[in-house]
C-alpha positions, 0 to 999 in steps of 0.5 A: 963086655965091650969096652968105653972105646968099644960102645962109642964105636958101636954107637958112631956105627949105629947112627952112621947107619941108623938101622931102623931097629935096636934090640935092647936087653932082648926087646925090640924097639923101633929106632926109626927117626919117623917113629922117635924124636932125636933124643930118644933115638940117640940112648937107643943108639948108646943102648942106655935108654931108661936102664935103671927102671929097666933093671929095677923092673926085673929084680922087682916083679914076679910072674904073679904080680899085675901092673899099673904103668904111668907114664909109658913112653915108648912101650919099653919098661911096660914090654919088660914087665909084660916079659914078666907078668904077661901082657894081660897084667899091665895096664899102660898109661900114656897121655901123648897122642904120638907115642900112641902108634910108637908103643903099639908097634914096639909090642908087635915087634915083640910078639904082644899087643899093649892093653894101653889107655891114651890118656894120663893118670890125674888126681881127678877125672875129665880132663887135664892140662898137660904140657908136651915136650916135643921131645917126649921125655920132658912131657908132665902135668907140671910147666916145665917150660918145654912145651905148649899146655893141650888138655887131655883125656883123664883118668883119676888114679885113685878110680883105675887103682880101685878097678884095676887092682894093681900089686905093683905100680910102675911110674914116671910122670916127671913130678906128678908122682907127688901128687898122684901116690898121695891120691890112691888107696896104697893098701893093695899096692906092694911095690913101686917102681917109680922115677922121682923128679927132685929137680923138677918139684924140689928135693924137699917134696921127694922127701916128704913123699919118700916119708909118706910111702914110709908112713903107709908101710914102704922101705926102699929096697933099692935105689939107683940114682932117681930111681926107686924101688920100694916095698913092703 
């Protein structure tokens, strides 16, 4: 295991030579600054993108299980779970048009093709305002003030979770998963990866959400920083 010194080293090596690719946890991803904004390049660089989701995933699905991604970013916690449940049993939601060609090429580098909807998961279908965050991360249903409002193509979640049927849901939406978890039926549903956004809807909200999911049969299993992992 390398050492502090080590990984920045590794990291002032990375971005000195900006290799078009980075190989993270076993999975490919393009690192290119044509294909991912600044942020995003840099936590590929310091290999710490998305890291608590990514081992959540793991410990959390099994080969059985079929996935409804929300929030796909670059494709690679839903290339995670494809590793595990086959690319034939997710189905990933990604509202921004850019990431679109991003996560396509991701799947191809390693061996898969995304079954990918670009579009967002809404409480109702038609279309929604979305305001995207030019650098990708900060991009949500709710104004945080990083970018301009476009409306996007929607899908209700309670209609994709009827017709997809998903056991496990993986979800990142920057606050939308207040909202969106109390607008789809749950009871098909035995586990949730999802990312809770207190600084974004208020710590009172999580709460009353974290006692929702409990209401409907939910226990934590574990938890990394914002990052949950619940069961029943």
């Amino acid at each position: 295991m390398l050492s502090h010194f080590g990984r920045r080293l590794a990291y002032k090596v990375r971005r000195k030579f900006a290799p078009r690719t980075i190989k993270l946890h076993g999975i490919t991803l393009l690192a290119d600054q044509q294909d991912v904004p600044k942020g995003i390049r840099k936590q590929l660089y310091q290999k710490k993108y998305d890291p608590r989701k990514f081992l959540l995933v793991r410990e959390a699905l099994m080969p059985a299980d079929r996935v409804l991604e929300a929030g796909a970013g670059i494709g690679f916690i839903g290339i995670a779970c494809a590793r595990i449940c086959g690319p034939d049993n997710i189905l990933s939601y990604e509202p921004n048009p850019a990431m679109k060609p991003v996560i396509e090429k991701n799947y191809a580098l390693n061996g898969m093709r995304p079954n990918l909807r670009n579009k967002v998961l809404a409480t109702e279908a038609g279309e929604a305002e979305f305001f995207f965050d030019e650098g990708v991360l900060s991009s949500s249903l709710i104004d945080r003030k990083h970018g301009s409002a476009t409306r996007v193509p929607a899908d209700a979640i309670s209609d994709v979770v009827d017709s997809y049927n998903p056991s496990a849901l993986v979800m990142d939406v920057e606050g939308a998963e207040v909202d969106l978890l109390r607008s789809c039926n749950l009871r098909k549903i035995n586990k949730i990866i999802i990312e809770m956004h207190p600084h974004v809807v208020g710590a009172d909200k999580i709460e009353d959400l974290c006692n929702y999911l409990s209401e409907n049969g939910f226990s934590i299993v574990r938890r990394i920083s914002k990052s949950y992992y619940l069961s029943r």
